[in-house]
C-alpha positions as CSV (number, residue, x, y, z in Angstrom):
1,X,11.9,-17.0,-3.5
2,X,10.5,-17.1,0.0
3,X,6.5,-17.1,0.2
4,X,5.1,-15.5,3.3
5,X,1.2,-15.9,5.1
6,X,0.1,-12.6,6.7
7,X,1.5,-13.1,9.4
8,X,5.0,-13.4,8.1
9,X,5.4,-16.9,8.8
10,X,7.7,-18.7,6.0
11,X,5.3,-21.2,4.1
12,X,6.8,-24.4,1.7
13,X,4.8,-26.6,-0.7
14,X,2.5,-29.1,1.5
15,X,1.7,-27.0,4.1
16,X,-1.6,-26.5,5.9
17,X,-3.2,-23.2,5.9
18,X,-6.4,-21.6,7.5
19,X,-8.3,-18.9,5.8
20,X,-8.1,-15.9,7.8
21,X,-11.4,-14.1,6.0
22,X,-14.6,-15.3,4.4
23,X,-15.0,-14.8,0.5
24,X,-17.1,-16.0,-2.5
25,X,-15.1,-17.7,-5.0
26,X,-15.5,-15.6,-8.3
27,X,-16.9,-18.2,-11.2
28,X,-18.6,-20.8,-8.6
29,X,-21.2,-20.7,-6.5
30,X,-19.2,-20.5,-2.7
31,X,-18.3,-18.6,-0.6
32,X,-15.5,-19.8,1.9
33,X,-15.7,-19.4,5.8
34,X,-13.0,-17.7,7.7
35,X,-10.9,-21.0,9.3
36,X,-11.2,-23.1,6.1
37,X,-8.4,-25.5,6.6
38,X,-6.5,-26.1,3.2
39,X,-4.3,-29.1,3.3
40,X,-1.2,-29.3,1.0
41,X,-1.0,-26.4,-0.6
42,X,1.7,-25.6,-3.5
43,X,3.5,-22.8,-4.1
44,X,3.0,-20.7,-7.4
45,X,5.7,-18.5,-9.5
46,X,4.7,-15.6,-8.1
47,X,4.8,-15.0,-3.8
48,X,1.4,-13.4,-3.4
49,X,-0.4,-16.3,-4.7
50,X,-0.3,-20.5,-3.7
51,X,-2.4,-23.4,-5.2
52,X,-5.3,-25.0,-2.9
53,X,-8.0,-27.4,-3.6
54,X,-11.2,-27.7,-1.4
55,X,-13.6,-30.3,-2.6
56,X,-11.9,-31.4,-5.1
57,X,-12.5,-27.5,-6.7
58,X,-8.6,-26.3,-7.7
59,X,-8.0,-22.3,-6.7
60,X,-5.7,-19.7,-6.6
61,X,-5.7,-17.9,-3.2
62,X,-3.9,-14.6,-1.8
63,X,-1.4,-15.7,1.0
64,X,-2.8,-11.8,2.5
65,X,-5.8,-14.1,3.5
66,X,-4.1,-16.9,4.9
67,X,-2.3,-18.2,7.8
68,X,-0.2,-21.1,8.3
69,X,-1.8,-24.0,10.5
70,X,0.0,-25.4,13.7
């Protein structure tokens, strides 16, 4: 299974992403900024979706709204 950002670039387990578009957080009170940088993220079952933790909060983001880091 290969897991792509929305740019097409290839993403593994422990990459960095950036947050390409602001967005509240359904069931918490945040929102995240456009260039959030996630550290470490892991890969899910499904392609669409990868594991992230900001503040210590675990969530489930779209990869359509992310792009891998440099």
């Amino acid at each position: 299974m290969e897991v792509k950002d929305s740019n097409g670039t290839s993403l593994k387990n422990g990459d960095n992403v950036i947050l390409i578009k602001s967005m509240k957080i359904k069931g918490a009170q945040m929102t995240l900024k456009s260039g959030t940088l996630f550290r470490n993220i892991k890969l899910k079952e499904t392609p669409e979706e990868v594991d992230c933790s900001i503040n210590g909060t675990a969530i489930v983001l779209s990869t359509i709204f992310l792009r891998k880091a440099d």
